[in-house]
C-alpha positions in Angstrom: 11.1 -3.1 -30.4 14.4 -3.7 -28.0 12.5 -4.9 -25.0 16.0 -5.4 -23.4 16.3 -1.4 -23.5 13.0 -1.2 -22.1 13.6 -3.2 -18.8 16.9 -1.4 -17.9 16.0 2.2 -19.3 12.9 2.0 -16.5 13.1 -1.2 -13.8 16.1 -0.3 -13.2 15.9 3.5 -11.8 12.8 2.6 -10.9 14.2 0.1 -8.1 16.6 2.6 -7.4 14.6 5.2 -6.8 12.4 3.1 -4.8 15.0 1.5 -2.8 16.2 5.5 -1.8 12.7 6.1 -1.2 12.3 3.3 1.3 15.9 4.0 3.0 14.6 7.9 3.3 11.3 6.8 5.3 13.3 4.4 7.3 15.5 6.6 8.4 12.5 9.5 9.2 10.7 6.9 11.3 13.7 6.1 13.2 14.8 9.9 13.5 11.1 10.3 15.0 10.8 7.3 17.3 14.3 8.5 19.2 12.3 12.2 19.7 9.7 10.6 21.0 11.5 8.2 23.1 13.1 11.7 24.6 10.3 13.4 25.0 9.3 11.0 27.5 12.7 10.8 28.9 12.4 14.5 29.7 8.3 14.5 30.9 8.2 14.0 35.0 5.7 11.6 36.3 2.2 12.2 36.8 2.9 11.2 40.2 5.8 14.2 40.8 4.2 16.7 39.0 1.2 15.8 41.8 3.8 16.5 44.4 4.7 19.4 43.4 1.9 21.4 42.7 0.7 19.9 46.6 4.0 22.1 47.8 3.2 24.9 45.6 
């Protein structure tokens, strides 16, 4: 049995399939970290939304 065929037939896609894997979730944890940063950005404060509705 070629065991040498073996390792590089399957480790290696495997690793680089993994390795896209892990860059793909990476990135989607990042892309949902920076929405969620915004989202707060864009929220008022409890404080001013208090204000206003005291005016309204």
């Amino acid at each position: 049995m070629n065991y040498f065929g073996l390792i590089f037939s399957f480790t290696l896609p495997g690793i680089a399939l993994g390795t896209l894997i892990a860059l793909a979730l990476v990135q989607a944890a990042g892309a949902r970290r920076r929405a969620k940063a915004q989202e707060r950005r864009q929220r008022p404060l409890y404080n001013e939304r208090l204000k206003r509705e005291e005016w309204e």
